[in-house]
C-alpha positions as CSV (number, residue, x, y, z in Angstrom):
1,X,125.4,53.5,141.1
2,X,127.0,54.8,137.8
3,X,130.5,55.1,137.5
4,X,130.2,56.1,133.5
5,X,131.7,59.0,131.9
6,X,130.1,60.4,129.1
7,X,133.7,61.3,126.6
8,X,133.7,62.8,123.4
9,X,134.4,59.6,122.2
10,X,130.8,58.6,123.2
11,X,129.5,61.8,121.8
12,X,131.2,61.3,118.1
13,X,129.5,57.9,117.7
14,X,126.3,59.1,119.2
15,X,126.4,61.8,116.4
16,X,127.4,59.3,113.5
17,X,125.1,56.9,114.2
18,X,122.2,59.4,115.1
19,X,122.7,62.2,112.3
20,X,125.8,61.0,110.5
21,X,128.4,63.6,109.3
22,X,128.5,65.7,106.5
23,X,131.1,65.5,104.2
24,X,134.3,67.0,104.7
25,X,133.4,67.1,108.4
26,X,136.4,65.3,110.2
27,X,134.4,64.6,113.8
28,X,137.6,63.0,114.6
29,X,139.7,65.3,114.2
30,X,139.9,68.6,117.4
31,X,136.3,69.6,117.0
32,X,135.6,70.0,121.3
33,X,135.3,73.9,120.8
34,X,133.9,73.9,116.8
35,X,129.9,74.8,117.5
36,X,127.8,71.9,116.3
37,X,126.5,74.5,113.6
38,X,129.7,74.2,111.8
39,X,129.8,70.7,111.9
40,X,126.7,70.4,110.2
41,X,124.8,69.3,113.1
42,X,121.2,71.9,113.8
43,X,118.6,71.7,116.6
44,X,116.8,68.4,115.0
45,X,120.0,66.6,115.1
46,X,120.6,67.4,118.5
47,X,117.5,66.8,120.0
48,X,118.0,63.0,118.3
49,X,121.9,63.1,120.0
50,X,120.2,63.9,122.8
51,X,117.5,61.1,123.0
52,X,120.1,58.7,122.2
53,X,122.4,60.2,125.1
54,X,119.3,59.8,127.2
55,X,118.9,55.9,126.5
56,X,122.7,54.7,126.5
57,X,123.3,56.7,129.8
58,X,120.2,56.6,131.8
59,X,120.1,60.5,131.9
60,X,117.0,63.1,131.8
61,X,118.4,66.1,130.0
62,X,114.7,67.4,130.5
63,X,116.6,70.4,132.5
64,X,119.3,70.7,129.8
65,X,118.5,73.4,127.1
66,X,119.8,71.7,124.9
67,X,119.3,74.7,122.3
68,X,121.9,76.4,124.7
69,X,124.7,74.3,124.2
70,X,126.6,74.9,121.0
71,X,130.0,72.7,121.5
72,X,130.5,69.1,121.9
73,X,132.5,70.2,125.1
74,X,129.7,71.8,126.4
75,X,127.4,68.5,126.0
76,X,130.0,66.6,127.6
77,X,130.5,68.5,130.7
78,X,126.8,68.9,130.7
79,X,126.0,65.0,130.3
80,X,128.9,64.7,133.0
81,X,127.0,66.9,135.7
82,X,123.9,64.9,134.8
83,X,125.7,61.6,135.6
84,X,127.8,63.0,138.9
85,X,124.2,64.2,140.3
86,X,122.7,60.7,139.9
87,X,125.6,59.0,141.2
88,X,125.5,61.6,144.3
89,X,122.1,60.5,144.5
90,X,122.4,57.4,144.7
């Protein structure tokens, strides 16, 4: 049984050490609602975020499209969905 959270915290290092940033891009700064497109971040780099996601937190986001999500918020509640189901299942 999981008790993880997935926080945007997690998501911003995922991204750096996955796709990096581009410059002038403060991930640090109140990008929750900024769509990934403006932070520089297109389909490849997600699918990469994603697979990484998928590793570090034992997640299938096979049912996630994850074309569909555009803001880090939205991954995070989505990654956090994924993780109450499993714990729910287990």
């Amino acid at each position: 049984m999981s008790d993880r959270t997935f926080t945007l915290d997690d998501l911003r290092r995922i991204l750096l050490e996955s796709a990096g940033a581009e410059e002038g891009i403060d991930l640090y700064g109140d990008i929750a609602d900024t769509d990934f497109e403006q932070l520089g971040y297109e389909s490849l780099a997600l699918l990469e975020t994603g697979g990484r996601i998928e590793r570090e937190f034992g997640v299938s986001l096979d049912d996630v499209n994850l074309s569909d999500i555009t803001t880090p918020r939205a991954l995070v509640t989505a990654v956090n969905e994924l993780l109450a189901v499993d714990v729910a299942a287990a």
